[in-house]
C-alpha positions in Angstrom: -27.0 14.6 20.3 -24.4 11.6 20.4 -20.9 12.2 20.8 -19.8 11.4 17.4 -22.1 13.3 15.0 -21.0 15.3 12.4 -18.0 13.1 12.2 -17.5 11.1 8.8 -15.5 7.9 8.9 -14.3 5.6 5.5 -14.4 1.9 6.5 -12.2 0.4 4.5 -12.4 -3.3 6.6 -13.7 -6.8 6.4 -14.5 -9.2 8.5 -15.2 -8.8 12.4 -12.1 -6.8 14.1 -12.2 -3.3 11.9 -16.1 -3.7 11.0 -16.6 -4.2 14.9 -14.7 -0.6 15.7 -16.7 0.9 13.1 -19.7 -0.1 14.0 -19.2 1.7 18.0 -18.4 4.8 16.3 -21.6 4.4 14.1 -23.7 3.4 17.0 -22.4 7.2 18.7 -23.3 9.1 15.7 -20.9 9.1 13.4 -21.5 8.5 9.6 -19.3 5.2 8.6 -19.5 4.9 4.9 -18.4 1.0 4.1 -16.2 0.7 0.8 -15.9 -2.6 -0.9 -14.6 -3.8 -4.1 -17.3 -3.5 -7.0 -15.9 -7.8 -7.5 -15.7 -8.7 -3.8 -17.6 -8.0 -1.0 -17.3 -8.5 2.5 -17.0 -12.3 2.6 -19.1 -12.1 6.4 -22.1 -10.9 4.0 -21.9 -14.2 2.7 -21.9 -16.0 5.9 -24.2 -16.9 8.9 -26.8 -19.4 10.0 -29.8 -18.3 7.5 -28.7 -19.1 3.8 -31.4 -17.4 2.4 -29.6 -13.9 3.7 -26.3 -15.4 2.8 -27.3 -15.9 -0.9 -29.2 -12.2 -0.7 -25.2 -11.0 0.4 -27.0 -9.7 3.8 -25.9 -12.6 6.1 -25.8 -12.5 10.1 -22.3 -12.7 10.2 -21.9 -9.3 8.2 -24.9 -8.0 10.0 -23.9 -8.4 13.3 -21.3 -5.6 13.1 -22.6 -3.4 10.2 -25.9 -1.5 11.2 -25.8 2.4 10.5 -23.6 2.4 7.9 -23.5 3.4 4.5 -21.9 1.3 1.9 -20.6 2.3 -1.6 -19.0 -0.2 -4.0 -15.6 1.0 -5.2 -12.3 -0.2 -7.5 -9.5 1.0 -5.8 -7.1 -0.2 -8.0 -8.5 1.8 -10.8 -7.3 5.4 -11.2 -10.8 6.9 -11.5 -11.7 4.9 -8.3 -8.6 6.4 -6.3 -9.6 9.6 -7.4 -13.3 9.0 -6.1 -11.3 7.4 -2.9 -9.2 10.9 -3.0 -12.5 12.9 -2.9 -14.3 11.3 -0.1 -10.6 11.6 2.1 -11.0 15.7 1.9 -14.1 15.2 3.6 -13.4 12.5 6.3 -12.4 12.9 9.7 -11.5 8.3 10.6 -10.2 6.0 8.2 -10.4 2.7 9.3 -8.8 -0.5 7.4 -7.9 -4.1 8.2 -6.0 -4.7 4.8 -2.5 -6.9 5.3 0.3 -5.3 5.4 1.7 -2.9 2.0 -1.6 -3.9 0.4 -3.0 -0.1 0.2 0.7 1.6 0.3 0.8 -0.2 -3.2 -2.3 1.0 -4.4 -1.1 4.7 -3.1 -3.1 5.1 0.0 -0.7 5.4 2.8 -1.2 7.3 5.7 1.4 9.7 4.7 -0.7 10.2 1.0 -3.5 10.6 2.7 -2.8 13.0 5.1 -1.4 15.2 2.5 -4.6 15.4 1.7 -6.5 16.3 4.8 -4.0 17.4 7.6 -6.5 16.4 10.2 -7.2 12.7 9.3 -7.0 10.0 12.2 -6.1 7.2 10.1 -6.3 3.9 11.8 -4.7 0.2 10.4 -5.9 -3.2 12.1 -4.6 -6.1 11.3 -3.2 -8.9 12.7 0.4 -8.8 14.1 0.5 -4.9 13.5 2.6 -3.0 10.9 6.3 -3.6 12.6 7.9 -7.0 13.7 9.1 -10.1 11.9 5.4 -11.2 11.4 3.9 -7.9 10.4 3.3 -9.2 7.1 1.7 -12.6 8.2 -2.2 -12.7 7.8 -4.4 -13.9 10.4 -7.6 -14.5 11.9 -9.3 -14.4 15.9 -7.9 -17.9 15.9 -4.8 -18.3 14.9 -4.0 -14.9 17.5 -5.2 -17.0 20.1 -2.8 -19.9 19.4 0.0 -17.7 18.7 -0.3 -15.3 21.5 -1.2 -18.1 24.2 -4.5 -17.7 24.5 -5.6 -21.5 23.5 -3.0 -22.8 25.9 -4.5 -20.8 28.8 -8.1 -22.6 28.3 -9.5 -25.8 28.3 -9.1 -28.5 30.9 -5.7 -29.3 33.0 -3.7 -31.8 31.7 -5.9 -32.0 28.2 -4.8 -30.2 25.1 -5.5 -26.4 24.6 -9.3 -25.4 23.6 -9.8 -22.3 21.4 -12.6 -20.0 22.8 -15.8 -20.7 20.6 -17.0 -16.5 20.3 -14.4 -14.5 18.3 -13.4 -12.5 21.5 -10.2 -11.2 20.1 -11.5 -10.0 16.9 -14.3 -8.3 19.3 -11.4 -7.3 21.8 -9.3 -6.0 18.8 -12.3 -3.6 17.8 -13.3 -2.0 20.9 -9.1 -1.4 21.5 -9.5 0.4 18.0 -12.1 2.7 19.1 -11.1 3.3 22.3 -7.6 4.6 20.7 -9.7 6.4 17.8 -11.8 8.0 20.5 -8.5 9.5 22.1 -7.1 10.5 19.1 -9.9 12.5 18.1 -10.4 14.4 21.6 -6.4 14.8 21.2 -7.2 16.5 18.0 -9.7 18.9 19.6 -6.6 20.2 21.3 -3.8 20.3 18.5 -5.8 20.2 15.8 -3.7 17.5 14.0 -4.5 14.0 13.1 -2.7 11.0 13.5 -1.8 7.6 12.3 -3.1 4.2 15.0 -1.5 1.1 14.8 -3.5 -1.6 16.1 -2.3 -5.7 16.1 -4.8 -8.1 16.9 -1.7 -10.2 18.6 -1.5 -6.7 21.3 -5.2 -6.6 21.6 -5.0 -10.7 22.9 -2.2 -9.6 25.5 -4.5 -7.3 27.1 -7.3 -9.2 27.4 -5.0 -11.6 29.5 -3.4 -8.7 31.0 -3.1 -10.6 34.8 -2.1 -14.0 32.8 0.8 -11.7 31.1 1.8 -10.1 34.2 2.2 -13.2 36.1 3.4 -14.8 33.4 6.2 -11.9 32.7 7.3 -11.8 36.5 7.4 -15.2 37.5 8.4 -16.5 34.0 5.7 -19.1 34.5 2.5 -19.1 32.5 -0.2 -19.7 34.5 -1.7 -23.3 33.4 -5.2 -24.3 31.9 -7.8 -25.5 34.9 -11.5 -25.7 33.1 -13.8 -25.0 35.5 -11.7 -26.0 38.3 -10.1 -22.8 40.3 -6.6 -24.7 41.6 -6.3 -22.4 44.6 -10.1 -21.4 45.3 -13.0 -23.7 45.5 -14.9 -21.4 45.9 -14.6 -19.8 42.5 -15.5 -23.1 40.4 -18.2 -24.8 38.4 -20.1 -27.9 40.0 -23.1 -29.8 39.4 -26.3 -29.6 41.0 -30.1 -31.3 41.0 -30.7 -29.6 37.7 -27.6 -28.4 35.6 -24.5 -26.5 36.3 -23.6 -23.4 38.7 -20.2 -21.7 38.7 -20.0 -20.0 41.6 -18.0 -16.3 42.3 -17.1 -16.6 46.1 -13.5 -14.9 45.7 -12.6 -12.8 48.9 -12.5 -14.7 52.1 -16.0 -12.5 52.8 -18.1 -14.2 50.4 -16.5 -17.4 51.0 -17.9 -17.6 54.6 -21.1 -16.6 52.8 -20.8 -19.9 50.3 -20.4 -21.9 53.6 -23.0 -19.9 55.9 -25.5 -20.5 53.5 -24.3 -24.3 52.5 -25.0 -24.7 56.6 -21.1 -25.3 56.8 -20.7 -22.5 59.7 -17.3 -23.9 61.3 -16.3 -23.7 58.4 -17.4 -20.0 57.4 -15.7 -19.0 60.8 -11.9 -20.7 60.3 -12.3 -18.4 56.9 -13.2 -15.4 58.7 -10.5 -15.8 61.2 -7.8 -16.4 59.0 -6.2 -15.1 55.8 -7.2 -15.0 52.0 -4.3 -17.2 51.3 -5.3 -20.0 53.5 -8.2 -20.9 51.2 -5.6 -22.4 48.8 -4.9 -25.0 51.8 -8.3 -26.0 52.0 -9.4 -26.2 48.4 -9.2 -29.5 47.7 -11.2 -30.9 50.7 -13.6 -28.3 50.6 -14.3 -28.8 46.8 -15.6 -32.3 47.5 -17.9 -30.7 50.2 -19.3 -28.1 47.9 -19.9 -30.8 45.6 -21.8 -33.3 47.3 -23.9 -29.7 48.7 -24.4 -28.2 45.6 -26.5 -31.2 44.4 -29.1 -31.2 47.1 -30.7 -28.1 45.2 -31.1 -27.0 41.4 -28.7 -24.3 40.0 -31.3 -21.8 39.8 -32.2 -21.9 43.5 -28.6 -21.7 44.2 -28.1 -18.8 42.0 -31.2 -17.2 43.9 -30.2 -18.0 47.2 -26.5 -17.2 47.3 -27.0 -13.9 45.3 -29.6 -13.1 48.2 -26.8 -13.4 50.1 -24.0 -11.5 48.6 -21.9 -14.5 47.3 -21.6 -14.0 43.1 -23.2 -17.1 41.4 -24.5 -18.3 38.1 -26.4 -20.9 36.6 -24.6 -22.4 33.3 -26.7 -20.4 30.7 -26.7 -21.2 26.9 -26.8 -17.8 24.8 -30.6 -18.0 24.2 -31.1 -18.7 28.1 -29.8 -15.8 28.7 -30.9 -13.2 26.2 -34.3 -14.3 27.6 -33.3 -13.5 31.0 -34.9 -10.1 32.1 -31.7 -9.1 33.6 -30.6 -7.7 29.4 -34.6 -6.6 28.7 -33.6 -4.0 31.8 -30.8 -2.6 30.1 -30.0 -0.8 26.9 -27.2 -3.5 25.5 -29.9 -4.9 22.8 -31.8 -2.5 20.7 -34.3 -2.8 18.0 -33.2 -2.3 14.9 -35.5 -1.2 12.1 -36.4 -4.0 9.6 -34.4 -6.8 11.4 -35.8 -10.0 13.3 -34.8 -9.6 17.4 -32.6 -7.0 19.2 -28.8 -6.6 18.6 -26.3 -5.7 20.4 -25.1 -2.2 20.6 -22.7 -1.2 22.8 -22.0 -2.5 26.7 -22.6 1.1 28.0 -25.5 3.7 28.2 -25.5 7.5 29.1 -28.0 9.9 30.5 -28.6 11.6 27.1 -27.3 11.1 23.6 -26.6 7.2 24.3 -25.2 4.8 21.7 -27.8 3.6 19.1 -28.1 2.2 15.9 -28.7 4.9 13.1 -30.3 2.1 10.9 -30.3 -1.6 10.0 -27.1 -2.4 7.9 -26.3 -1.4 4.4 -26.9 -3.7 1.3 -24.4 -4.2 -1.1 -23.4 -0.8 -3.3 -26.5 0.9 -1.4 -25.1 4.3 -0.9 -23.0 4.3 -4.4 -25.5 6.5 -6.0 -26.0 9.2 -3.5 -22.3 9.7 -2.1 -20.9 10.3 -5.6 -24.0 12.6 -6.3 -22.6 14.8 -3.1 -19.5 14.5 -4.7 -20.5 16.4 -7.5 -20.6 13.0 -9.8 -23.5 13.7 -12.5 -25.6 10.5 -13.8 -23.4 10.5 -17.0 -20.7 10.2 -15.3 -21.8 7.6 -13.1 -23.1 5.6 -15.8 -20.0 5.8 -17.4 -17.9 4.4 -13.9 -20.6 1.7 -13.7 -20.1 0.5 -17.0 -16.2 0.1 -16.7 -16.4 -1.4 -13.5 -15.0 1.7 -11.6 -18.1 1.5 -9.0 -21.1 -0.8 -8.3 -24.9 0.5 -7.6 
């Protein structure tokens, strides 16, 4: 049994950040029902590398964070469609939603409505500067939070203008934040028995995933600058060339820097390290890098990577993505999973247990393709849903 069975969760998001914290609490069990307007779905079903799933409102972008779910189609801003929305609230445990800011308080969904309703709910809002502040009614995406919170200026090369990263790592970072604090909130309500309302900002989520940038920025009122793939104090903990492609190597601690130097046949070196202090590696950084660079070439990057791993010093060959899902390092662990009726293994979640483990509870919903049987638990005859259908109230 997974963690979250039993649990029911209304997923009133879009895009990657709120589908992304769905998607861990589907992969632990629970049942995430998606609800989308009957005129506008989920604009990532519409985008990704294969058009033909694009045009078939299944694309790769929307799959990537949506397998398990349910998904019904539903007019919210229709009174019949509230009340349907009203109905399914009695039952839930999570709601999750990304909407901007006073978008659902107008429609009469608030928190405070809601849990009027069902005493218990953990209701959760993501979006992205959070719902206080001068710009909590801004809208935003993974990249505009990493040029407003600092995150572009911390990357790229020195003394070169700031690089966005290329995978949405905030919108990813923003969604496991959400179900980490959805996770405690529930376990909290084991205790009290009460629910409670999440506020999660996209701009917070970005601070902590820089949290040693933030802190040194914060107590020396200095941000730290942008250096590539060039450590400015370690050179040890760079990227350099080598016969055949690139290696970035992890030689941190004085330790496996005398490792990085033993094994490079530089022992005077290795011993000057070992004898003195972990600061002192700053003072040597620049004539050292030009060392390990003429060194590094003599061999390709995957013998390095073999050779200095054998050896305790972190390193890594440059991989692209399909390098390395191919390496047998991920086949070993339980971070990909099959999914039924898709093409290659997805990601699930970066963990595993000894029992009762994340996995997927099925490949990820079609438009409307739960419509049908939710309102039918809900007591909604075929009349009646006839009826909704034909005034736009839901899709099926």
């Amino acid at each position: 049994m997974r963690p979250f069975e039993g649990l029911r969760v209304l997923d009133l998001t879009h895009v990657f950040a709120g589908p992304f914290c769905t998607y861990q609490l589907a992969v632990l069990g629970a049942e995430v029902i998606k609800i989308e307007p009957v005129n506008n779905p989920d604009v990532m079903r519409i985008a990704g590398a294969d058009r033909k799933l694009n045009d078939e409102n299944y694309g790769l972008a929307f799959q990537a964070q949506s397998a398990g779910k349910k998904a019904i189609a539903l007019n919210l801003k229709d009174p019949d469609g509230r009340a349907i929305f009203y109905d399914l609230v009695k039952t839930a445990d999570v709601i999750v939603q990304n909407y901007t800011t006073g978008c659902l308080e107008e429609l009469g969904l608030e928190y405070p409505k809601l849990k009027a309703l069902n005493s218990k709910l953990i209701y959760c809002s993501i979006n992205g500067f959070g719902r206080t502040g001068p710009k909590a009614n801004d809208p935003a995406y993974d990249v505009v939070i990493q040029a407003f919170a600092g995150v572009m200026a911390s990357n790229g090369e020195a003394d070169a203008e700031p690089v966005r990263i290329g995978p949405p790592v905030i919108d990813y970072g923003t969604g496991a934040q959400a179900a980490m604090a959805i996770s405690a909130a529930l376990f909290g309500r084991e205790r009290t028995g009460e629910g409670r309302y999440i506020d999660v900002a996209m701009s917070d989520a970005a601070l902590m995933l820089m949290t040693m940038n933030v802190v040194t920025a914060a107590g020396t009122g200095t941000a730290t600058l942008a250096h590539g793939n060039q450590d400015p104090i370690n050179a040890g903990y760079s990227a350099y060339d080598t016969a055949d492609g690139m290696i970035m190597l992890g030689a941190y601690t004085a330790k496996q820097y005398a490792g990085l130097m033993q094994v490079l046949g530089f022992n005077d070196i290795a011993g000057e390290v070992l004898e003195g202090r972990q600061s002192d590696l700053a003072d040597r950084r620049d004539s050292d890098a030009l060392l390990l660079s003429k060194a590094l070439k003599e061999k390709s990057a995957d013998d390095w990577e073999n050779l200095l791993n054998a050896h305790h010093v972190p390193a890594a060959r440059v991989r692209t993505l399909d390098e390395a899902l191919a390496h047998p390092q991920f086949a070993s662990r339980n971070v990909l999973q099959s999914i039924e009726g898709l093409t290659g293994d997805r990601p699930v979640a970066a963990f595993s247990y000894d029992h009762g483990g994340p996995a997927p509870n099925g490949p990820p919903p079609h438009f409307a393709a739960d419509t049908r049987d939710i309102l039918q638990e809900l007591g909604v005859s075929d009349k009646q849903l006839a009826d909704l259908v034909g005034r736009g109230v839901v899709a099926v």
